[in-house]
KETORMI-214426 format. One record per residue (C-alpha): residue in three letters; x negated, y, z negated. Coordinates in steps of 0.02 Angstrom, whole numbers, padded with zeros to 5 digits, always signed. Layout:
<rs>
ALAXYZ/...
</rs>
This chain:
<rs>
UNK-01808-02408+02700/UNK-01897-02251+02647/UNK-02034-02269+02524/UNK-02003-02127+02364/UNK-02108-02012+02341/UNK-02249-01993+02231/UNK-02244-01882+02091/UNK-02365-01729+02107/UNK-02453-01726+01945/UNK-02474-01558+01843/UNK-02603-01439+01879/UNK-02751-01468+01757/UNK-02910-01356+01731/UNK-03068-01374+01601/UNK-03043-01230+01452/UNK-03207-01152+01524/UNK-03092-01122+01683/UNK-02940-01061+01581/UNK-02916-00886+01621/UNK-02996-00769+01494/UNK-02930-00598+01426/UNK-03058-00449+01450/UNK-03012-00409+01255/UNK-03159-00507+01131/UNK-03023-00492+00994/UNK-02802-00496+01022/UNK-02759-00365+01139/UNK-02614-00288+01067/UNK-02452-00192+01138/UNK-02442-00113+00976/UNK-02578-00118+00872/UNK-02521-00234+00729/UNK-02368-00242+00769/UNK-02327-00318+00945/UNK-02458-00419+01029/UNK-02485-00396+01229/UNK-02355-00496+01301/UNK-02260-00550+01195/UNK-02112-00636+01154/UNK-02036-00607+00996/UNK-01889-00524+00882/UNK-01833-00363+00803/UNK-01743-00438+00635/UNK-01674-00382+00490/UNK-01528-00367+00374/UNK-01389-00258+00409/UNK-01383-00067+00429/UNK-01586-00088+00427/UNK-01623+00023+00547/UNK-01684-00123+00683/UNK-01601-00021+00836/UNK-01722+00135+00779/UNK-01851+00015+00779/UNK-01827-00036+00938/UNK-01815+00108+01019/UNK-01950+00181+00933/UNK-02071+00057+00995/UNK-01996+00071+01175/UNK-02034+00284+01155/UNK-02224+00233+01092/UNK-02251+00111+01230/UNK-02179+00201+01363/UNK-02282+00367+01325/UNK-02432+00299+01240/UNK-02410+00386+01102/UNK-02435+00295+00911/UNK-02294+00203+00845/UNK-02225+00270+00695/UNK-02359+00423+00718/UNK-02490+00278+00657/UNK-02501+00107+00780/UNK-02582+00155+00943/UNK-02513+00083+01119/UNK-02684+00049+01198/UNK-02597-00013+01364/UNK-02439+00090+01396/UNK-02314+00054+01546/UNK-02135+00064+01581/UNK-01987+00016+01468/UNK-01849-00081+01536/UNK-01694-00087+01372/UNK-01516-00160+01375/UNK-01404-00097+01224/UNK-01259-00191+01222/UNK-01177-00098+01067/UNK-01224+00065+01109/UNK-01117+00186+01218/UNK-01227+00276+01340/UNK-01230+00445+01243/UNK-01254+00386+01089/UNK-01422+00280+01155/UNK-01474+00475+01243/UNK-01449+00535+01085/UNK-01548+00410+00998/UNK-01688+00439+01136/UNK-01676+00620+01122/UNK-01703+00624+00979/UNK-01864+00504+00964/UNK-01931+00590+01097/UNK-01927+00767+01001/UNK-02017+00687+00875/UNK-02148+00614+00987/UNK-02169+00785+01065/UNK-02101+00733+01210/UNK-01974+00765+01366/UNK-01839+00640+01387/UNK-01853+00646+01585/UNK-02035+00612+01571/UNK-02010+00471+01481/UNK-02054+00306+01563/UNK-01887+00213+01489/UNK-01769+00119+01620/UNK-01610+00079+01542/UNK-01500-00066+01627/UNK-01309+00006+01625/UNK-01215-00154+01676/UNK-01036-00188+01559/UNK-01108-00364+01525/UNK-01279-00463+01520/UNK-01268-00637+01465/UNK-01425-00739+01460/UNK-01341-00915+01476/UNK-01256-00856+01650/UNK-01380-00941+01764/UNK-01336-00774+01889/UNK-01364-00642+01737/UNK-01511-00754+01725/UNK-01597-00727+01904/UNK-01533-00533+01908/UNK-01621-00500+01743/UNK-01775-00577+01846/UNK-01772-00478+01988/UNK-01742-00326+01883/UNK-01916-00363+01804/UNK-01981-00415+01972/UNK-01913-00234+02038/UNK-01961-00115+01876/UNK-02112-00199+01805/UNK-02109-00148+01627/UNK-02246-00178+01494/UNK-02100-00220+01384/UNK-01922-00282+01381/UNK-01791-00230+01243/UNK-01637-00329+01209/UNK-01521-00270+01072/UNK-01458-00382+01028/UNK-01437-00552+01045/UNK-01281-00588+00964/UNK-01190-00494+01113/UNK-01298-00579+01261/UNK-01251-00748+01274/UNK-01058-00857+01210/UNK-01170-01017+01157/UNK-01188-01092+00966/UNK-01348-01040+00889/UNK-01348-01127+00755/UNK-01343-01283+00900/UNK-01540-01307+00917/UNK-01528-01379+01103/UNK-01429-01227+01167/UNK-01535-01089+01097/UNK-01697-01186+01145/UNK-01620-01178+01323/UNK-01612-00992+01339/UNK-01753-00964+01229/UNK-01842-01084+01360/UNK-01772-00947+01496/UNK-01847-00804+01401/UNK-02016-00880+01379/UNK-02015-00918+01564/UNK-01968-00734+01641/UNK-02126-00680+01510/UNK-02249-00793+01603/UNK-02167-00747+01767/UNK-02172-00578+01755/UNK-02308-00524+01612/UNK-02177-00418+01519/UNK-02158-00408+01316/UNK-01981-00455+01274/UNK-01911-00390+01085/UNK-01751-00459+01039/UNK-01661-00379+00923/UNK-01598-00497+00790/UNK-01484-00532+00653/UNK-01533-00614+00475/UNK-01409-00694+00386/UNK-01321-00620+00221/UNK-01419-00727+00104/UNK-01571-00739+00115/UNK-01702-00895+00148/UNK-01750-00960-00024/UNK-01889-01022+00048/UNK-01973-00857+00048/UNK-02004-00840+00230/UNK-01908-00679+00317/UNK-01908-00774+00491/UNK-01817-00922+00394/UNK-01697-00789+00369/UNK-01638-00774+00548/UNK-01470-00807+00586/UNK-01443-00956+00705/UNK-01569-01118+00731/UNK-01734-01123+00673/UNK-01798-01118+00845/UNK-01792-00932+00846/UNK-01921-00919+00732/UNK-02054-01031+00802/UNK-02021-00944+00952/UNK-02104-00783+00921/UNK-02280-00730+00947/UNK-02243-00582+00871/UNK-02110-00546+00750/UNK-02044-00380+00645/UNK-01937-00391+00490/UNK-01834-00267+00406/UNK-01767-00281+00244/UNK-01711-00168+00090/UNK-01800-00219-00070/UNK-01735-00122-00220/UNK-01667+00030-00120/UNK-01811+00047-00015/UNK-01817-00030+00177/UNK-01988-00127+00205/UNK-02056-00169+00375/UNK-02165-00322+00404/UNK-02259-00400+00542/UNK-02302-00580+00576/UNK-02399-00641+00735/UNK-02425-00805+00795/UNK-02617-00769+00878/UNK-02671-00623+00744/UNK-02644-00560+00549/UNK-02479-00498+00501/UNK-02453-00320+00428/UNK-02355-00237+00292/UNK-02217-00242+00202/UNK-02248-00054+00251/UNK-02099+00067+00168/UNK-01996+00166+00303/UNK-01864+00272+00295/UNK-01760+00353+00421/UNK-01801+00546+00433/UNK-01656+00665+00458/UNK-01721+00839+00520/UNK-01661+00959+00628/UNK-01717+00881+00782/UNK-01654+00729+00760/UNK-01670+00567+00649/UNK-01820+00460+00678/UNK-01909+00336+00579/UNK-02066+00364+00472/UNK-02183+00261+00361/UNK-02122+00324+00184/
</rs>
């Protein structure tokens, strides 16, 4: 009779041999708004402008240029984005349009967009295509908008979303890519005063992020704020969504 097999133990390393960042403070993405690598979500209210938001980070990391004309991209890279809602001419014109502001040339823009009908995280072979996607593309940051339309399971059901937060968490570490969700809060507010409480869906979600942006209208006017899990938040900031000839894009107000 064959004898089982020891279990190998985990790797384990002194913190004076934990790998150390070349950055003496947080490196950032975004300068206070998205730290380097990562995970976290795009929330808000409805008709708050999170898809601009989105994509206006993914034009600012993707070109270097300041987010919102006033957070600098130290590290820019590649932008790999999945819009399930969007049609693929109305995301070009959304791009287009960002890019005009930014000064910019859409085809010079470092912005991969994944075209597939359907991406659902909880498919185990979505799963490992979304991986070797990364693997093949590299981006400095992954956009998903948004999560309502990725996945069929209960998110209010704190062992499901766990599991394919667990998944999200894991392609991060494999790969070294930011990942933004874009996020639903629900109608009525937290009344315990915290926006990420505010998320629809388990609890989880929010102790998830190490970087989270929240949009929300307070007496007519839409506020941005930042919360991080390794740095200072930011804001609320007032923003508005610009409507000039080139295109809309969105400003700090």
């Amino acid at each position: 009779m064959t004898a089982p097999m020891a279990a190998a133990p985990f790797p384990v390393v002194r913190p004076c041999d934990l790998r150390a960042s070349a950055a003496s403070t947080t490196p950032w993405l975004i300068d206070q708004l998205w730290t380097a690598q990562a995970v976290g979500i795009i929330g808000g209210t409805p008709k708050s402008f999170k898809t601009w938001m989105a994509l206006e980070m993914a034009v600012a990391v993707a070109s270097g240029s300041a987010c919102l004309a006033t957070f600098a991209v130290p590290s820019p890279g590649p932008v790999l984005l999945y819009a399930a809602e969007d049609s693929e001419s109305a995301l070009r014109l959304r791009l287009e349009s960002l890019a005009n502001h930014h000064r910019l040339h859409l085809p010079y823009l470092d912005i991969r967009v994944i075209t597939a009908d359907s991406l659902r995280l909880d498919r185990t072979a979505d799963q490992k295509r979304l991986e070797a996607t990364l693997m093949l593309h590299r981006p400095a940051l992954l956009i998903l908008d948004p999560l309502v339309r990725l996945h069929a399971i209960d998110e209010n059901a704190a062992g499901e979303i766990a599991a394919l937060l667990g998944y999200l968490r894991l392609l991060q570490r494999k790969t070294g890519a930011a990942i933004g969700l874009v996020h639903h809060s629900r109608k009525n507010v937290s009344a315990y005063g915290g926006a990420g409480y505010s998320l629809r869906g388990s609890s989880d979600l929010y102790a998830w992020v190490d970087s989270f942006l929240y949009l929300r209208r307070h007496h007519g006017q839409l506020m941005l704020s930042a919360e991080h899990r390794s740095a200072s938040g930011a804001g609320p900031l007032p923003l508005e969504l610009a409507n000039v000839e080139s295109g809309p894009y969105l400003r700090l107000a």
